[in-house]
N, CA, C and O of each residue as an XYZ file, in Angstrom:
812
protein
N     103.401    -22.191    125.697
C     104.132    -21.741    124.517
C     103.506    -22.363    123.289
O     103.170    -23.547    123.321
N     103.280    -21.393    121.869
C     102.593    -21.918    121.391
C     103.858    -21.920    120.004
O     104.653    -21.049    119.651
N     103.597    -23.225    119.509
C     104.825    -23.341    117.985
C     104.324    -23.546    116.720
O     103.548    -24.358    116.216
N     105.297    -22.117    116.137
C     104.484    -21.641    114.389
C     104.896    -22.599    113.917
O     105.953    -23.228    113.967
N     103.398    -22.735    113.138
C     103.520    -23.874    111.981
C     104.210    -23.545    111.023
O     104.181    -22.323    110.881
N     104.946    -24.156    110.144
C     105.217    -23.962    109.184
C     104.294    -23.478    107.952
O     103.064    -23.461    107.963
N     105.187    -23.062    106.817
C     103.462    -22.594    105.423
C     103.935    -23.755    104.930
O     103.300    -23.789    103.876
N     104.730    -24.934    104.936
C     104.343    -26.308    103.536
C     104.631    -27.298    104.248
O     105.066    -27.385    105.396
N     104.396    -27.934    103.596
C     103.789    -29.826    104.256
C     105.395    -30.005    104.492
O     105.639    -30.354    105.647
N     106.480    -29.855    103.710
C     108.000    -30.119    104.028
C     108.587    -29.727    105.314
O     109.396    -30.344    106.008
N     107.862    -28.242    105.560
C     108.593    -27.972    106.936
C     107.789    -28.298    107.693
O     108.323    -28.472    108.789
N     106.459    -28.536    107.720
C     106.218    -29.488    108.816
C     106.548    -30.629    109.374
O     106.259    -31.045    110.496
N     107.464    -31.350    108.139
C     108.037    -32.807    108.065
C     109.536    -32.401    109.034
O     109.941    -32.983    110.041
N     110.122    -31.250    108.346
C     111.408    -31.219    109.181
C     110.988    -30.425    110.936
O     111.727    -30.616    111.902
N     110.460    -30.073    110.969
C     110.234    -29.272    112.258
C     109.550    -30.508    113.177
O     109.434    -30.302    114.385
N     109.161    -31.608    112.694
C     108.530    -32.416    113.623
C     109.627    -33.502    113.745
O     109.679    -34.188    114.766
N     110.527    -33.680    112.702
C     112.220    -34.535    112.672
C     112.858    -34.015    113.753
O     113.474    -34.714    114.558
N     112.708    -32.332    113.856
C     113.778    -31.625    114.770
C     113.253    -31.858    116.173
O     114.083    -31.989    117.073
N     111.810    -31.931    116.485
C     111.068    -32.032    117.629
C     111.642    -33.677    118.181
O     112.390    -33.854    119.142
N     111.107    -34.683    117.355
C     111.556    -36.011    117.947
C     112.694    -36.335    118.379
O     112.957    -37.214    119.200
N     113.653    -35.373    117.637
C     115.371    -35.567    117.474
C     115.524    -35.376    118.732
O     116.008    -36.265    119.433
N     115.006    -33.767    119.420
C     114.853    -33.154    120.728
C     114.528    -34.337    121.564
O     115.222    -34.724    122.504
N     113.694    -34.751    121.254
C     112.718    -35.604    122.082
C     113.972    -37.118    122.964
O     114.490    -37.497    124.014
N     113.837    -37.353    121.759
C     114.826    -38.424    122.054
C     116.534    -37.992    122.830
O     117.126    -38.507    123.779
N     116.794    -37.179    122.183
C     118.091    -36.807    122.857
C     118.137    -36.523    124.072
O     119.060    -36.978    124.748
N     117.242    -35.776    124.596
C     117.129    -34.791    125.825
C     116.585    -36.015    127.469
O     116.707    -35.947    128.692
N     115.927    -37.094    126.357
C     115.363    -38.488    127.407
C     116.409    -39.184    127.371
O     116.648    -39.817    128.399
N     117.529    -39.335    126.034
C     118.650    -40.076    126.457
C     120.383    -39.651    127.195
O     121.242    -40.337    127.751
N     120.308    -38.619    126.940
C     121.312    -37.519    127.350
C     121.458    -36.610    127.936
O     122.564    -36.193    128.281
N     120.188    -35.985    128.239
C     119.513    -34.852    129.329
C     119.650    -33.563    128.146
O     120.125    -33.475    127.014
N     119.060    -32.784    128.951
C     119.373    -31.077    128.175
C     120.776    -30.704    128.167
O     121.245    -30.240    127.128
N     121.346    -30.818    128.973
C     122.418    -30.123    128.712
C     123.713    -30.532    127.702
O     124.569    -29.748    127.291
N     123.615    -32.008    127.411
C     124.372    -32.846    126.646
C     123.839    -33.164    125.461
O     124.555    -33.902    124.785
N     122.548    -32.768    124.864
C     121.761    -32.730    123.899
C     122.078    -31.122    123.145
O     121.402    -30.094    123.126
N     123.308    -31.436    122.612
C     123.051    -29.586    122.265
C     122.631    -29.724    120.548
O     122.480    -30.755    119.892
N     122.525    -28.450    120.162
C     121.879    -28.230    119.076
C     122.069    -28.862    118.164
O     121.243    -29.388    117.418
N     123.721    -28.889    118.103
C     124.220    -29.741    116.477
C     123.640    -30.860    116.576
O     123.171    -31.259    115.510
N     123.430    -31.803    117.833
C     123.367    -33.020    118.218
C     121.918    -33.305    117.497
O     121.576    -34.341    116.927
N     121.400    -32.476    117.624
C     119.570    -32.067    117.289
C     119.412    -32.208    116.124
O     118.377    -32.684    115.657
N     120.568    -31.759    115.311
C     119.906    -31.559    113.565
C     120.747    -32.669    113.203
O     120.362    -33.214    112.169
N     121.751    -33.169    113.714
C     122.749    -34.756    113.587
C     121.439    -35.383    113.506
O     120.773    -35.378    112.470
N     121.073    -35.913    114.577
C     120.326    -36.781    114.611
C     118.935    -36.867    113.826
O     118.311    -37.866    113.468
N     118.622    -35.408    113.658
C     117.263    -35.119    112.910
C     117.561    -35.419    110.889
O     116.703    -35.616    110.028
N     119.209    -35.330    110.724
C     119.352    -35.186    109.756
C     119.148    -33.916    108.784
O     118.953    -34.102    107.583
N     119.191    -32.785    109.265
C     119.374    -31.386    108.594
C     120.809    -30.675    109.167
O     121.665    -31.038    109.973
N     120.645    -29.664    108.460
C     121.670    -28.540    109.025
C     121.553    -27.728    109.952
O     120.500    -27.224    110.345
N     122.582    -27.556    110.343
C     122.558    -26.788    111.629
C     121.649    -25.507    111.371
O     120.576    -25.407    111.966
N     121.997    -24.719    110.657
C     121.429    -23.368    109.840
C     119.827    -23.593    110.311
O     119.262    -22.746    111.004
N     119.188    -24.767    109.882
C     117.462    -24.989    109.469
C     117.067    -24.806    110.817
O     116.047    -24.174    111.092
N     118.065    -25.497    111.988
C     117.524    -25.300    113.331
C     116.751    -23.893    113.618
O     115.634    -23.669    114.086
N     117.627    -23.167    113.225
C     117.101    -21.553    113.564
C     115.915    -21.131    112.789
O     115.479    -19.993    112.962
N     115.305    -22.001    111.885
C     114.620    -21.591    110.849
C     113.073    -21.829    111.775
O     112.069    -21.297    111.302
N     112.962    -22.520    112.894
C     111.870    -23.102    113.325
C     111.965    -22.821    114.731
O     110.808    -22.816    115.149
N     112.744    -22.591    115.645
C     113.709    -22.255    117.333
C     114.269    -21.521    117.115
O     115.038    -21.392    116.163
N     113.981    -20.677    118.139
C     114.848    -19.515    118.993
C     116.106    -20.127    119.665
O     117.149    -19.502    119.860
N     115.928    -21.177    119.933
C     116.787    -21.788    121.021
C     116.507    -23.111    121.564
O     115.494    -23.718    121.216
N     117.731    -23.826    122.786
C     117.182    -25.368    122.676
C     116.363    -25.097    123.591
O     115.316    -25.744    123.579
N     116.569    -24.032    124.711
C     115.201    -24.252    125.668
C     113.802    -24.119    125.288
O     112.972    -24.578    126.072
N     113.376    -23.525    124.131
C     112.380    -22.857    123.413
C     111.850    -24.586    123.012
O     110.749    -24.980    123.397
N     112.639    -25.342    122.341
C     112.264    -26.700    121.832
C     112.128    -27.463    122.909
O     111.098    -28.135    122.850
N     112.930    -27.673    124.133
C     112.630    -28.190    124.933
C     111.524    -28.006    125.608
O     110.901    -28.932    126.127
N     111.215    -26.899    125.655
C     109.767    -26.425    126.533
C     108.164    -26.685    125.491
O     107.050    -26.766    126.011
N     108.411    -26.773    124.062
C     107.403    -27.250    123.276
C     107.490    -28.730    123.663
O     106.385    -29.264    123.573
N     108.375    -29.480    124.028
C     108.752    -31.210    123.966
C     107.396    -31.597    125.264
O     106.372    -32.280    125.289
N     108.162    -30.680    126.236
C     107.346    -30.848    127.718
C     105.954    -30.655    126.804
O     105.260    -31.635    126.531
N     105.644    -29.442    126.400
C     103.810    -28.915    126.258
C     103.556    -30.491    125.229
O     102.743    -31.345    125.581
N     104.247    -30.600    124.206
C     103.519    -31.642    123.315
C     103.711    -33.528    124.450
O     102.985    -34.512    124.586
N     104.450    -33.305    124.738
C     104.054    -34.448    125.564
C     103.041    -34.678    126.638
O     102.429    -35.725    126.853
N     102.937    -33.304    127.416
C     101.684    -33.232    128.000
C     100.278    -33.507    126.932
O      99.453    -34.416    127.018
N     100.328    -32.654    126.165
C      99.233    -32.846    125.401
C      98.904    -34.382    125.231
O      97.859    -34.802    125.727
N      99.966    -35.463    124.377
C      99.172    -36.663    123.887
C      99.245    -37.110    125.401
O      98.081    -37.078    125.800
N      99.921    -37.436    126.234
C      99.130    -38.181    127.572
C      98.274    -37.675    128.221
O      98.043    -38.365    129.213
N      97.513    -36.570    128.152
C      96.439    -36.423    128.591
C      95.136    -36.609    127.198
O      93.986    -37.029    127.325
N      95.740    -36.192    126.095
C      94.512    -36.957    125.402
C      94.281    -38.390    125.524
O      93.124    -38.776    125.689
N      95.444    -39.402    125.448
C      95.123    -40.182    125.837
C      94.883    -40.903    127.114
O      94.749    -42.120    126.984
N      94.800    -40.436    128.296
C      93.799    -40.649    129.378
C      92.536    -40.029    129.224
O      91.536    -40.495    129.770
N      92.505    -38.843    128.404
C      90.780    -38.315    128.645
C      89.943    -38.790    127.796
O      88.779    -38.405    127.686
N      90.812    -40.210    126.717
C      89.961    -40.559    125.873
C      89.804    -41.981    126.615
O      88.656    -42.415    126.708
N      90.721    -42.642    127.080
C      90.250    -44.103    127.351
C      89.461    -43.668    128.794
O      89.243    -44.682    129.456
N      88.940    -42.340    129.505
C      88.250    -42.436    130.429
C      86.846    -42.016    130.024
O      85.821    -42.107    130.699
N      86.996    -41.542    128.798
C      85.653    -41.120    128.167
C      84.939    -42.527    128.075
O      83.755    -42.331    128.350
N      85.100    -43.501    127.877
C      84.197    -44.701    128.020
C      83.946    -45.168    128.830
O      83.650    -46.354    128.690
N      83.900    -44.677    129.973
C      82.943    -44.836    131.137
C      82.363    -43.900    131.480
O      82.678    -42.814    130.992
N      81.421    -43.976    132.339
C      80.308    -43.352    132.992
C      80.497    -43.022    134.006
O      80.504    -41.806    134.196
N      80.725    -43.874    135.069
C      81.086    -43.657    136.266
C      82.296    -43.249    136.177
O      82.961    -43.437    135.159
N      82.692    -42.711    137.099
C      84.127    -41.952    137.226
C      84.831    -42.792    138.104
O      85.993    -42.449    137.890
N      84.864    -43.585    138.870
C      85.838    -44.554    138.964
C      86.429    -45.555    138.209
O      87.619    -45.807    138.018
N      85.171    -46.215    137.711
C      85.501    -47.112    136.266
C      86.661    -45.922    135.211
O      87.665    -46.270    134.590
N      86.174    -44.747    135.300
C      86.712    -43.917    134.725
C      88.255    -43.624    134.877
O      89.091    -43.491    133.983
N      88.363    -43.580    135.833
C      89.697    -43.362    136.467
C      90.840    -44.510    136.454
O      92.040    -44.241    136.413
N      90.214    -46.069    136.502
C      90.961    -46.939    136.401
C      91.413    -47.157    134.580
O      92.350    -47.847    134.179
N      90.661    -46.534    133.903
C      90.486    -46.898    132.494
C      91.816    -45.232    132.341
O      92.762    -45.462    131.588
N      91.809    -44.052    132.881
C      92.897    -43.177    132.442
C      94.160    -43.186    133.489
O      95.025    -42.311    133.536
N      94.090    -44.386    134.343
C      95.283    -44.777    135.112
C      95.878    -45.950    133.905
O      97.080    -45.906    133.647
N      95.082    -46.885    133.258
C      95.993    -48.112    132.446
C      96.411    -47.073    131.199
O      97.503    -47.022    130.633
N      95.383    -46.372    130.974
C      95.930    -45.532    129.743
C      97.628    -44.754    129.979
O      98.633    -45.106    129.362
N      97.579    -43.865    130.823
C      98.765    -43.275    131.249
C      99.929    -44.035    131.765
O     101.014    -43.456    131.699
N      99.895    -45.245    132.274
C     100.744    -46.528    132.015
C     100.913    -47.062    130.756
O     101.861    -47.835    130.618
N     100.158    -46.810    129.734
C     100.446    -47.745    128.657
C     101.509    -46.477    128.120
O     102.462    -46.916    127.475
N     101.489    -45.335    128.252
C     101.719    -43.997    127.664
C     102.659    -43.930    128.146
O     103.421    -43.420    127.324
N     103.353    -44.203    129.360
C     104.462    -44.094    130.028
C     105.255    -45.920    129.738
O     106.306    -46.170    130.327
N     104.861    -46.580    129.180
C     106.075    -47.469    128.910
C     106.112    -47.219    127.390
O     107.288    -47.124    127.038
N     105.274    -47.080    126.383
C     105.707    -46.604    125.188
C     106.567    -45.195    125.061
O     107.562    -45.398    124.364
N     106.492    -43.992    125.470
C     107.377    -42.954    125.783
C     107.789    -42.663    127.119
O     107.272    -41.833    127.868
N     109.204    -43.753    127.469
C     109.623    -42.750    129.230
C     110.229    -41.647    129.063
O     110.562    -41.001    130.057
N     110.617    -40.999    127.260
C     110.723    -40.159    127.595
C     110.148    -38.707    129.229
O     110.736    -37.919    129.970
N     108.434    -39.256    128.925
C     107.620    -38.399    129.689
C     108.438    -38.039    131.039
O     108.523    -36.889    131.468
N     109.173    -39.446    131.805
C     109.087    -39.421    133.264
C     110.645    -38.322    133.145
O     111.015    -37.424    133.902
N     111.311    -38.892    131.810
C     112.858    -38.644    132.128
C     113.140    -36.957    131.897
O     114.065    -36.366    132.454
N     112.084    -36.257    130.894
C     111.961    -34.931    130.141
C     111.074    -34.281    131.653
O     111.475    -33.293    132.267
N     110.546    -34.621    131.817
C     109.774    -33.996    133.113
C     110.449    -33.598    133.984
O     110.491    -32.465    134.464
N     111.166    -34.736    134.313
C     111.901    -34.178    135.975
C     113.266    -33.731    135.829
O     114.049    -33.607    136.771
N     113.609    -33.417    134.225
C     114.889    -32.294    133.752
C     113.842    -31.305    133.993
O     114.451    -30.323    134.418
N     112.816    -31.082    133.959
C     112.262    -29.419    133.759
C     112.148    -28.799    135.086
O     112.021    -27.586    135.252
N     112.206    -29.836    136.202
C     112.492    -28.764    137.306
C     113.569    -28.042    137.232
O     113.601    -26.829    137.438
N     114.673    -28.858    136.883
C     116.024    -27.630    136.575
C     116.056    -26.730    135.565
O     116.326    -25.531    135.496
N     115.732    -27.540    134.820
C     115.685    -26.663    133.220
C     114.576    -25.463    132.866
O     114.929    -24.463    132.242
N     113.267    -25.647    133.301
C     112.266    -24.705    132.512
C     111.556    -24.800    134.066
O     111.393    -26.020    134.038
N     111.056    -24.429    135.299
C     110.275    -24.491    136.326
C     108.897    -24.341    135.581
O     107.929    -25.101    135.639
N     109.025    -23.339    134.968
C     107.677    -22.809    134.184
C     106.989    -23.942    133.634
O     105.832    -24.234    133.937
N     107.468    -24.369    133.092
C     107.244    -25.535    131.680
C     106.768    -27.457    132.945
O     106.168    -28.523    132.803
N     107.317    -26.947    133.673
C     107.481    -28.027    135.029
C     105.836    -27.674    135.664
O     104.971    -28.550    135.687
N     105.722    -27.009    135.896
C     104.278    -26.800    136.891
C     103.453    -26.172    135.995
O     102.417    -25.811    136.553
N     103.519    -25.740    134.177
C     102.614    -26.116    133.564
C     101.609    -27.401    132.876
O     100.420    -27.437    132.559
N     103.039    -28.688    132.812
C     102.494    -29.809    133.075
C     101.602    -30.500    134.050
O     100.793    -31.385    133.776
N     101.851    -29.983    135.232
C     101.017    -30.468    136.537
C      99.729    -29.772    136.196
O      98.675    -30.321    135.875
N      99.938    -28.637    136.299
C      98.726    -27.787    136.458
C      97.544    -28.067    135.316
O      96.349    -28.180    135.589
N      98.050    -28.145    134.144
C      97.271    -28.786    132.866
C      96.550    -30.225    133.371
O      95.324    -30.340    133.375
N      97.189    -30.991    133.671
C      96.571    -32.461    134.082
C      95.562    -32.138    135.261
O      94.414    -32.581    135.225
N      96.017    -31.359    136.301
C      94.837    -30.991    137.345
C      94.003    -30.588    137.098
O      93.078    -30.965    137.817
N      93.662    -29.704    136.130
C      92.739    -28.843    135.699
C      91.725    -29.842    135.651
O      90.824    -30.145    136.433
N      92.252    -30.479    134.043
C      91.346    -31.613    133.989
C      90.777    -32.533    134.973
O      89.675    -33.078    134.910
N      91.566    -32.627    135.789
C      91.209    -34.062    136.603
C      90.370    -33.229    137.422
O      89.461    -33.968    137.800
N      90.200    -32.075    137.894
C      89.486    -31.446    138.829
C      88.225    -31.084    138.019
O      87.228    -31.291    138.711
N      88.019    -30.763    137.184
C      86.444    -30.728    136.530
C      86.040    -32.125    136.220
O      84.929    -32.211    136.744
N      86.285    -33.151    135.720
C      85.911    -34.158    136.206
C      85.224    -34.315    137.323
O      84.005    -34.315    137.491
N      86.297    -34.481    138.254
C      86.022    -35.077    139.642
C      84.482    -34.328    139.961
O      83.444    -34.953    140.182
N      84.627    -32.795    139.922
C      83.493    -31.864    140.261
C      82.605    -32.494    139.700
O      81.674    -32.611    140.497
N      82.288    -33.163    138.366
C      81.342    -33.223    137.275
C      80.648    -34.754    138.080
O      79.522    -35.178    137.819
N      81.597    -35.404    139.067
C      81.268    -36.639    139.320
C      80.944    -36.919    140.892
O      80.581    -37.993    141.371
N      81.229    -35.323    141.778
C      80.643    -35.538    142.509
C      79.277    -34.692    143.038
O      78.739    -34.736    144.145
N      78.883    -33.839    141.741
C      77.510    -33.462    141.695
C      76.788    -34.839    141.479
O      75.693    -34.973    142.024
N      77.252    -35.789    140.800
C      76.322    -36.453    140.148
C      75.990    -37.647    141.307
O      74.999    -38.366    141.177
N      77.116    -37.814    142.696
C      77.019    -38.813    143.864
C      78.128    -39.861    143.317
O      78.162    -41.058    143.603
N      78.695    -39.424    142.785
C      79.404    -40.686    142.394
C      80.870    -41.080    143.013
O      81.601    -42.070    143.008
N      80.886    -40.096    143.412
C      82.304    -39.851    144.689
C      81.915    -39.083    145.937
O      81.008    -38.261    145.806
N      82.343    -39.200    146.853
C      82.100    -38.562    148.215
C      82.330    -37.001    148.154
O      82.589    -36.327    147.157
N      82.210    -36.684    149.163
C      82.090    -34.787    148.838
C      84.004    -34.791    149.398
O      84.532    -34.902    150.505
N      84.343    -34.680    148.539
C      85.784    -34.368    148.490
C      86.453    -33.202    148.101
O      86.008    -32.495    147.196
N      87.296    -32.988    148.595
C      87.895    -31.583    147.679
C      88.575    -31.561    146.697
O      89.786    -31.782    146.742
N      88.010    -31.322    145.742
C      88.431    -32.242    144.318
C      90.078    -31.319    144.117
O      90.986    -32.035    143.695
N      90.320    -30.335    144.302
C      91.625    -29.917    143.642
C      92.846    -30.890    144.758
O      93.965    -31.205    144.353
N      92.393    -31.192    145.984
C      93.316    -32.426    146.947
C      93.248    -33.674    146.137
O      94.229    -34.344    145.814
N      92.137    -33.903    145.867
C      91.588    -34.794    145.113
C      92.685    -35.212    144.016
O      93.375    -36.230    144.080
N      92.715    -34.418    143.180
C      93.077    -34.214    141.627
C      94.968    -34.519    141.571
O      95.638    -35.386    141.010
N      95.388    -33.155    142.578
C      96.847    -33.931    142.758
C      97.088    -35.213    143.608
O      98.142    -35.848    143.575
N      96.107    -35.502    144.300
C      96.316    -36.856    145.170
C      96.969    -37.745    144.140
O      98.112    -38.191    144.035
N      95.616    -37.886    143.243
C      95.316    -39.281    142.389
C      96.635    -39.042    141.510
O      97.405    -39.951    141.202
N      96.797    -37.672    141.138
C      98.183    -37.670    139.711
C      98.939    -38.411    140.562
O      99.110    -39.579    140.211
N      99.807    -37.813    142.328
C     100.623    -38.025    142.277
C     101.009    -40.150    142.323
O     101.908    -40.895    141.933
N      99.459    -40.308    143.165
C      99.546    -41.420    143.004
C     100.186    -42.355    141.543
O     101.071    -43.195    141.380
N      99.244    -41.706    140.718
C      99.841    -42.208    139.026
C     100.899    -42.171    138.730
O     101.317    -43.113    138.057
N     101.608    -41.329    139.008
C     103.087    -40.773    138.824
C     103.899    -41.744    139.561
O     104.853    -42.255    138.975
N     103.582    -42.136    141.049
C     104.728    -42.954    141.311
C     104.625    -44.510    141.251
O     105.606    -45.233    141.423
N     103.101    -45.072    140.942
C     103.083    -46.204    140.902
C     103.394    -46.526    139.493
O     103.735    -47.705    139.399
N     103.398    -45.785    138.166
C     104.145    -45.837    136.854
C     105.496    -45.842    137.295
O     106.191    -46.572    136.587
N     106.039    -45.347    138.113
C     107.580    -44.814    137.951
C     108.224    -46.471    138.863
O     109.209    -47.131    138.532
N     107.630    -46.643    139.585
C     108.072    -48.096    140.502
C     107.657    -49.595    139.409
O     108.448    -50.458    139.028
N     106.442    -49.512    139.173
C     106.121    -50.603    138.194
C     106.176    -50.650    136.758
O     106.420    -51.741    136.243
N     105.944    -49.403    135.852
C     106.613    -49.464    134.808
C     108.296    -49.114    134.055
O     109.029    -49.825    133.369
N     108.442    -47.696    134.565
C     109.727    -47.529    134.747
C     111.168    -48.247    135.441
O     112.285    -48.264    134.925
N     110.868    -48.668    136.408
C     111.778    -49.494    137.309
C     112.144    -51.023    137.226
O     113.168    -51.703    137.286
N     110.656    -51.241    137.040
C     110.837    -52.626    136.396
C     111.040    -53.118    134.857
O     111.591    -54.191    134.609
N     110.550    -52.247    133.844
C     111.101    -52.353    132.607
C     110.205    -53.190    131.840
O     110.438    -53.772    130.781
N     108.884    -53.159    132.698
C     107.984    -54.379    132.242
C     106.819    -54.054    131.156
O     105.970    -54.826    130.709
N     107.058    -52.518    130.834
C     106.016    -52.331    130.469
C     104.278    -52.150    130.588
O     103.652    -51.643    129.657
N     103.742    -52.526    131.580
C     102.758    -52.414    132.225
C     102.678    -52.569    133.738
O     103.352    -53.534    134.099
N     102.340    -52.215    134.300
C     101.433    -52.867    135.271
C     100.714    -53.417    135.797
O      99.511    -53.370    135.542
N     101.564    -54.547    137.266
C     100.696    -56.004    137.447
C      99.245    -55.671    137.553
O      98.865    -54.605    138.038
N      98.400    -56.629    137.076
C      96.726    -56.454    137.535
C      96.430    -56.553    139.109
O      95.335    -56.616    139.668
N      97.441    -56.550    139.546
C      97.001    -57.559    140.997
C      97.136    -55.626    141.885
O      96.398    -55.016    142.659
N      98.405    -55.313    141.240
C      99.043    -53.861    142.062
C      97.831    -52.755    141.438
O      97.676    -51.816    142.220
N      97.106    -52.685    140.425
C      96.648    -52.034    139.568
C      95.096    -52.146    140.644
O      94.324    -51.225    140.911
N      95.021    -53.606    141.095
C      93.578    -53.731    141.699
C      93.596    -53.102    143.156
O      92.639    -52.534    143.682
N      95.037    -53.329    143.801
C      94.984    -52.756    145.045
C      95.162    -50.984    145.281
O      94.925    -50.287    146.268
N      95.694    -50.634    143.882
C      95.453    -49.073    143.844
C      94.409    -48.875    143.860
O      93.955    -48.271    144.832
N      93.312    -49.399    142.513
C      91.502    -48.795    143.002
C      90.926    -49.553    144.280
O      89.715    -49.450    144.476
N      91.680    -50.295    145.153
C      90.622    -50.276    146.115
C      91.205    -49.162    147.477
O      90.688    -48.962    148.576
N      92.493    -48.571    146.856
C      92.712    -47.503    148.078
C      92.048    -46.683    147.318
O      92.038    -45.930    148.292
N      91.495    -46.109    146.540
C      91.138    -44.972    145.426
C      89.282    -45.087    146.027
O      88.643    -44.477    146.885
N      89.036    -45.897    145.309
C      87.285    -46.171    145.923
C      87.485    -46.134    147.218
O      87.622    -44.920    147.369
N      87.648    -46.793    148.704
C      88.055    -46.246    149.911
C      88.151    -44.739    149.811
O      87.109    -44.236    150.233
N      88.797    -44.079    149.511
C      89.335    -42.756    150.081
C      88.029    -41.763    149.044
O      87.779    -40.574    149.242
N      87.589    -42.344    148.332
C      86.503    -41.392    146.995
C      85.081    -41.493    147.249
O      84.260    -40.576    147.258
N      84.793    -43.441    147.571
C      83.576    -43.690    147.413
C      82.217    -42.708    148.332
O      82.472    -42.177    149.413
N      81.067    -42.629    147.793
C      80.353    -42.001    148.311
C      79.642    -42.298    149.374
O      78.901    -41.463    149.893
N      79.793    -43.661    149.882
C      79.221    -44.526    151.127
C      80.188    -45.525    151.592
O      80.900    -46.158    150.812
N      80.210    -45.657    152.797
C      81.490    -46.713    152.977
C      80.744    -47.667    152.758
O      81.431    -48.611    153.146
N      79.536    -48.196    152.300
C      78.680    -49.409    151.710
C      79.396    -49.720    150.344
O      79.578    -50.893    150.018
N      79.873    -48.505    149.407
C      80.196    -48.741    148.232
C      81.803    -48.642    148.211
O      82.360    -48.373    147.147
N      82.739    -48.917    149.684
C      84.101    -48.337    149.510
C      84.963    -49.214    149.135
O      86.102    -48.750    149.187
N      84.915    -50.390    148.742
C      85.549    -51.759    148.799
C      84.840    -52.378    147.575
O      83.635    -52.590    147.445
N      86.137    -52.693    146.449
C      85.995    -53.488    144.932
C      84.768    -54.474    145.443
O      84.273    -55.295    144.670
C-alpha cells in the first residue's frame, strides 16, 4: 500500500503526528481499542483531519506495518552493508535488528496484531525481509562464502531465528540488547549450518 503525500510541508507534519499516534496506540492498546478519535486525541488534531489523509483505521494500520518494515530492514541492510563476507554480514544485521527491536517493540507487538487484523499486510512483512535476505544469501553463495544451501530455507530459517531470539532476549527480558555470550552462540549455530567447509564451521 502506497500513502499520498501530502502538497505542503504542514500536512506532512500532521499526517506523520497521525501515523506515530497510530503507531503508538495500536503497540499500546492493540487495534481494536485504538479507535480513531483516540488517533487524532493523541495526535492532537480533529477528528474531521483524520479523513483528510485515511480511508480508515485499517488503511493506517496497514501503512504502520509497511513503514515499519521499511526502517528495520533499512536498518539491517545498512549495518550489513559493511561487511564483505556475509556472515560477518549477518551478525552485523542480526545486532542491528535487535537494536531496532528494543528501541521500537512496537515492531514485535503491531506485527503479530496483523495476523488477525490485515493477513495481507502480515505475510507482506515476511515476504519483503525474505526477498532481501534471499538475494543476498544467493549473492554469497556464488561467491563460496556459504555452503550450497537453499537460500529461500535459508532466508526464513535465519528471520525466524531473529525473530525469536529478539523476542526471548530483548523483548522478555526488557534489557534492551542482547547478551554477547547468546549473540556468539547464535553465529556459531549459523556458521555450522551455512559454512562452506566444515574446516570453516566453528567461530
Amino acid at each position: 500500500m502506497s500513502m499520498a503525500m501530502p502538497r505542503t510541508a504542514k500536512g506532512s507534519k500532521t499526517q506523520a503526528r497521525l501515523l506515530q499516534a497510530a503507531e503508538d496506540l495500536f503497540a499500546e492498546c492493540g487495534f481494536h481499542e485504538a479507535s480513531i478519535v483516540k488517533i487524532t486525541e493523541k495526535a492532537g488534531v480533529a477528528l474531521g483531519t483524520f479523513y483528510n489523509y485515511f480511508e480508515s483505521k485499517l488503511e493506517v494500520f496497514n501503512i504502520v506495518v509497511e513503514d515499519l518494515n521499511r526502517r528495520v530492514r533499512h536498518a539491517m541492510s545498512e549495518a550489513s552493508a559493511k561487511h564483505s563476507n556475509r556472515l560477518d554480514a549477518e551478525r552485523a544485521g542480526f545486532v542491528a535488528f535487535f537494536k531496532f527491536t528494543a528501541e521500537h517493540p512496537a515492531l514485535y507487538r503491531i506485527i503479530r496484531q496483523a495476523e488477525f487484523v490485515s493477513p495481507e499486510a502480515l505475510k507482506n512483512h515476511y515476504t519483503r525481509i525474505v526477498d532481501g535476505y534471499q538475494q543476498a544469501l544467493e549473492s554469497a553463495r556464488s561467491k563460496g562464502e556459504i555452503g550450497d544451501v537453499d537460500t529461500q530455507v535459508a532466508a526464513w530459517s535465519l528471520m525466524g531465528i531473529g525473530e525469536l531470539i529478539g523476542m526471548r532476549w530483548v523483548l522478555w527480558e526488557d534489557s534492551g540488547e542482547v547478551p554477547e555470550h547468546i549473540l556468539d552462540e547464535m553465529m556459531k549455530f549459523i556458521r555450522r549450518a551455512m559454512a562452506p567447509t566444515t574446516g570453516n564451521s566453528s567461530e
